[in-house]
Every structure is written in C-alpha cells, then in structure tokens.
N, C-alpha and C positions, 0 to 999 in steps of 0.2 A: 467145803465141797458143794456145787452147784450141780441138781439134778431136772433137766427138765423131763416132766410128764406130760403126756400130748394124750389122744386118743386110741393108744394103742396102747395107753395103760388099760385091760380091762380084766372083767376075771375073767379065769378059764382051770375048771374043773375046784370052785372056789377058792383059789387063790391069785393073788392081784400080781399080776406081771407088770413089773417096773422097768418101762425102758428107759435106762437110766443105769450110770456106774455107781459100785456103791462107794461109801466114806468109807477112807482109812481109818477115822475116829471109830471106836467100840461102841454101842449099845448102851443106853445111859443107864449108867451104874444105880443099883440098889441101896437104899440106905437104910432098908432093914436089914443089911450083912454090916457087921459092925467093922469087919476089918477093909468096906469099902469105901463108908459113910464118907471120909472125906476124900475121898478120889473126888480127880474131875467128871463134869458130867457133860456128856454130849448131849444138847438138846434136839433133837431133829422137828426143824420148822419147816412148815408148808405155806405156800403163797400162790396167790394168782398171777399170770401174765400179764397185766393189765392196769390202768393206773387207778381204779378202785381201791387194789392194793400199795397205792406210794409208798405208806408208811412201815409197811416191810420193805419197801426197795429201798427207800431212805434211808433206813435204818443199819438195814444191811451196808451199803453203800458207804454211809458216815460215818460203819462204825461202831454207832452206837451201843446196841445189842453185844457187841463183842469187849466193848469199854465196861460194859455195867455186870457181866457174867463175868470176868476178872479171873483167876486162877480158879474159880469155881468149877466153870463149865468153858465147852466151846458150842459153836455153833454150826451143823448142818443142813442145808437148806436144800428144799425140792419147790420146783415150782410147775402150776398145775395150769392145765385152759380152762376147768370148770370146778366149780364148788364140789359137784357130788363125783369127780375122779377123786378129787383132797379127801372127803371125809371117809373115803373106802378105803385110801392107805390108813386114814387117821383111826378106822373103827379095825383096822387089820393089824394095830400094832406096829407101824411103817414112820409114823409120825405120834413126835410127842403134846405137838400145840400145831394150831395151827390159824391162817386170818383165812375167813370164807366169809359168805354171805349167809344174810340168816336163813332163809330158805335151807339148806345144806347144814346150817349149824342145829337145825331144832330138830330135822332127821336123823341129825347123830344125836342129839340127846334122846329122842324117843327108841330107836333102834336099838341103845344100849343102857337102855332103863338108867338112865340119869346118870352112867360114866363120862360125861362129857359136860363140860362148863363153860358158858360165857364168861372168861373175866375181864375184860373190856370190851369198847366202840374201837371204833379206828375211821370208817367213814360212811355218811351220807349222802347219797344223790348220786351223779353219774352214771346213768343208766337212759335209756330213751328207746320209743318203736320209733322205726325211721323209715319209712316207705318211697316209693314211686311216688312223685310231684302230682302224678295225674288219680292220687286218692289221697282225698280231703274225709275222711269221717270212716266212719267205725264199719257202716254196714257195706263200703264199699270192698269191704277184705275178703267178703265172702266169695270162695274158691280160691283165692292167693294162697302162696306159697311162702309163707314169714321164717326166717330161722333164729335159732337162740344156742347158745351154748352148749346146754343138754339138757335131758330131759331131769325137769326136777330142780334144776339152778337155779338162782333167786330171779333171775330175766325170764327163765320159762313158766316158772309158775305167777308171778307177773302178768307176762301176756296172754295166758289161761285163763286166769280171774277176770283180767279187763276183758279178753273176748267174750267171757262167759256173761259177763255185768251187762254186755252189746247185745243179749240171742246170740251169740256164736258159738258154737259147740265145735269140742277139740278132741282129740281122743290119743293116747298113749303110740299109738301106730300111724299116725298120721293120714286119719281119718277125719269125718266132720265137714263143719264149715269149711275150715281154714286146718290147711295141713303145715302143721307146726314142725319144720325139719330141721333136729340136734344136728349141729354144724361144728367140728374142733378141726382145727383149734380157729380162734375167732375171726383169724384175717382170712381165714376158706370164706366165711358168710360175705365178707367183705370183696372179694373176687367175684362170689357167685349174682352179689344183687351186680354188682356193674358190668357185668358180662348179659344179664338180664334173665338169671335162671331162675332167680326169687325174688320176691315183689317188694323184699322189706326184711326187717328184725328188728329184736330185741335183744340190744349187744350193750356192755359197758365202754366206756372210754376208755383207749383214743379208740373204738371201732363204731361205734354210732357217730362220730364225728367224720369219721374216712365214709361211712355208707353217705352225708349230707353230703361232702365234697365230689365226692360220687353221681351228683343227681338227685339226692335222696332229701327230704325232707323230716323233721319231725312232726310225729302226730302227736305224742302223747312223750312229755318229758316223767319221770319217775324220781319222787323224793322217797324218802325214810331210809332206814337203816341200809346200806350193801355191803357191811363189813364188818367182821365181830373177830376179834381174838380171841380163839377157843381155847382150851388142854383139860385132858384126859387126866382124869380125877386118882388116877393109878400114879401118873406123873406127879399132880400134884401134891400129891401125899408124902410120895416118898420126898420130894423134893420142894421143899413149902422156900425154901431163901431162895432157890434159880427163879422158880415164877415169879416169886418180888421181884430180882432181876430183871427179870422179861416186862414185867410192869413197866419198874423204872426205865427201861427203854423206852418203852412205847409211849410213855409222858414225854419225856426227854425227844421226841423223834417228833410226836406232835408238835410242840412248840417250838422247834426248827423249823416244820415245815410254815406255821401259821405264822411266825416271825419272819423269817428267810425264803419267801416262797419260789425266786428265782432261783436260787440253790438250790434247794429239793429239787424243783422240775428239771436241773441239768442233773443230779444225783438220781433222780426217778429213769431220767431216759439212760444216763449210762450203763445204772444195776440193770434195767430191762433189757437193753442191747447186746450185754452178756450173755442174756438166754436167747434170745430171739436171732442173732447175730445181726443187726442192723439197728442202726439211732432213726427215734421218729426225728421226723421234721420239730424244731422248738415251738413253732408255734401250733402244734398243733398238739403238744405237751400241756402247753398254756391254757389253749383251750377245753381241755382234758380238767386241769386244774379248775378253772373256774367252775365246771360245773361240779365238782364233789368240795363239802366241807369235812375237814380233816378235825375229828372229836375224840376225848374218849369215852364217851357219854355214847353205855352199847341203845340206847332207846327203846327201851320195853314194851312201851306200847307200840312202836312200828313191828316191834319183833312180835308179838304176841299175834299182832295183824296180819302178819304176812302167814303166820303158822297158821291161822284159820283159812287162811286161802291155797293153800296147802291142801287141805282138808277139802274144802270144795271144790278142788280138781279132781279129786280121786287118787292122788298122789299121796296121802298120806291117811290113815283109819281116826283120826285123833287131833287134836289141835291143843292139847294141854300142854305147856310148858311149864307148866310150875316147879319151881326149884332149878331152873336152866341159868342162872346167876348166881354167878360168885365172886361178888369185888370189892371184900375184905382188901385183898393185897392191894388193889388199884386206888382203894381209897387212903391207904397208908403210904403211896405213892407219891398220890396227888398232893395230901399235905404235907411229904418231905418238899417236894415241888413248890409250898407255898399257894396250892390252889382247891377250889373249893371242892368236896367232896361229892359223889353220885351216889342217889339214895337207889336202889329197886324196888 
C-alpha cells in the first residue's frame, strides 16, 4: 500500500493527520506475545519523493525489500516531501523505519532520547542552492527570498549554516537577511522560482536540476551524507531478523543500482510516478543520478556535522549524537554480500 504525505500532513491538537488511506495490513506484530512471535510482520517504511531517496524507490520497485522479508513480513510504504513530515509520523508511532536526511534523522534521535537508530547510508550529494543567473556570490542574497523544503530538513539547515558562514542571518519566521520560505511539496519551489516569486533554493534532485533548467544557476553544489536508513529502536527489538531483512535489501538495492544504473533510473522514475502521477523526463533522472552517490556507508563524520549546524541555527538545543549508530545488522549483511564491513 502506497501513501503519499504532502503538507497537509501536519499536527493539529498533537496528533499527526495523514492524508493518506490506510493499509489493509495490521500493525507490526509484537514478538514479546508468544503466540504472535511468528506471525508475519508489517513493516511500515517511509521515503521521500525525490531521487535522494532511489534506493527506496528501487527497492520498492525491483522488489527487493519484499524478496528479502519473505513470509516474515510485508511491506507498507508512505512517502513524504520533507524529512521533518517523515520523522513526526516516525516519532508518532505511524512508521516503523524509515530513509530521511541526517538533519531530520539526528532530531529524531535527540527528541526521543536515543529511540531512533542509524542503521545504514543509502546516499550522498544531490542537493544544490540554485539561484537567479543574475547572483553570483553569497552577499548578493541579502533581501532574497530562497525556499527549501521545510523548516529543519537537511537543505534548510544547510542553507542556514552557509548563510550564517556568509553574515546572513535567517530566522525561523522568515525574517533576517534572507527570508528562507518552507515550500511542499518540492515542485511548488520549482513553479514559484520560474514564475519569479523567489530568487532561488535549496531543493534536492531532480528539483534543483528543473530550478537550472528554469533559468536558474548553481551557487553552491552540497556534498555529504542526504540519506540515512533509520528504525525505531522499539521495532528493532522486537523484531532483530526483519531489520536484517531490511538491511539485506538495502545492500542487495545498492549494488543494483551501482551495477545497473540505467535500470534503477527507469525503476527510480516509475516507483516515483506512482506517487507523483507523472514520469520525469529520463534524462533528467540521469542527471539526478549523477549527482548523488548510492552507499551504505551512513558517514558519521558528515553526520555529526550536519548535527552541529543544526545547533547553530537555533534549530536544535544540542548537537550530541553519540550512540545514533547501529550497524551490527548492516555489517552482517555486507559480509553475507561479500563486502567489506563499515566501522562508526
């Protein structure tokens, strides 16, 4: 069952309104009740709309994921426009795992005192601020109107830090130098700069690609970690063999996609076209592709980085992430896979 979440997932009166239907599948069974232990388990996976996330669409798409969870489990899948919609189902109990950005994955470790776990990478790069041709440099943004995602997503706090790095001051309300305006779902920002309502953003691929097609130029390309496969340390527990599962997919899905890339990228735009209702253009899938490498290597130090700049936004009291790694399973994966192991 495919649920898209858009911006009108939000709370209201603390509880998360899902527009979306729900799965026929149950609630993943408990395996501290003896007489459920081996019932099947529904996993409910989260993704983003965008090809950051390939390696869930791939996955999904090929397969994979539903080859490797076998009579164990099945799979139910929501997919989100921003990280921080994903981790408010994921911290509401809505979602058992899910692929976000680290920005969004280290909020949910701190917010719920360490019940949320990195257990692998999935991807790096694909991300870019992409502006108006007619600004070349940093200080020429001041007064622009830039949009991202939402507030708090691994692109907004991103362009916080670097404006902040500039003299640019940002502020949660869209004050400051430069008014920073959360845009969902991603192809509104995409409308709004080519219509000329905003000067620019900070989008992941294919939308920083459609904002350059657009007119639009890069100022500032963005490396390190944009993709981490999380789950909820409650899931985990009870259910230690389906996250092996999940693992061995997301091995098994990387090395599709790093072997097979033309395939992924038609398997990436068809699973996306399902949500979205429309196939991007292929080459502009391609172009999407080349800019992200597909790993499972979650990179601690980008991630630890990015938490600190978290922190100097005002977006978050903390920058500790200690103990937000767990890839026991991923490491027992990789060498069923035949490949070398990731230390943290």
């Amino acid at each position: 069952m495919r649920r898209l979440i858009s911006s009108a997932a939000v709370l209201a009166g603390g509880a998360l309104l899902l527009a979306a239907c729900s799965s026929s599948s149950s609630p993943s069974a408990s395996a501290t009740d003896g007489s459920k232990a081996s019932a099947p388990v529904t996993v409910r996976l989260g993704y983003l709309a965008n090809i950051t996330n390939a390696t869930a669409l791939v996955g999904v798409k090929e397969g994979f994921f539903t080859k490797q969870l076998g009579s164990a489990g099945s799979l139910s899948t929501s997919t989100f426009t921003s990280g921080t919609q994903e981790v408010t189902a994921l911290l509401a109990g809505q979602l058992d795992a899910a692929y976000v950005g680290p920005g969004p994955a280290a909020q949910a470790f701190q917010k719920s005192s360490g019940q949320v776990k990195i257990i692998s990478g999935a991807a790096e790069g694909g991300a870019a601020i992409v502006v108006k041709s007619s600004i070349t440099s940093a200080s020429q943004l001041k007064g622009t109107t830039l949009a991202t995602p939402s507030l708090g997503n691994t692109q907004d706090v991103a362009l916080r830090y670097w404006l902040k790095t500039n003299g640019l001051s940002t502020t949660t309300t869209g004050g400051g130098n430069v008014d920073i305006k959360p845009t969902s779902p991603n192809s509104d920002a995409v409308l709004e700069f080519k219509s000329g309502q905003i000067d620019g953003g900070d989008e992941p691929a294919p939308y920083d690609i459609e904002m350059v097609s657009d007119g639009g130029h890069v100022l500032l390309s963005q490396t390190g970690v944009t993709t981490e496969l999380v789950v909820t340390t409650s899931f985990m527990d009870a259910h230690p063999a389906v996250v092996e599962d999940l693992l061995k997919a997301q091995v098994e899905t990387t090395t599709f996609i790093n072997s097979n890339t033309s395939a992924a990228e038609t398997a990436a735009n068809s699973e996306l076209a399902a949500y979205t209702g429309k196939a991007l253009k292929s080459s502009l899938v391609a172009d999407s592709f080349k800019q992200i490498t597909f790993t499972n290597d979650p990179d601690e130090s980008s991630l630890t980085t990015q938490a600190g700049w978290t922190q100097a936004v005002g977006l978050a009291s903390s920058s500790d992430v200690s103990g937000i790694f767990d890839l026991s399973s991923l490491n027992e994966a990789l060498t069923a896979a035949g490949e070398a192991q990731i230390s943290s």
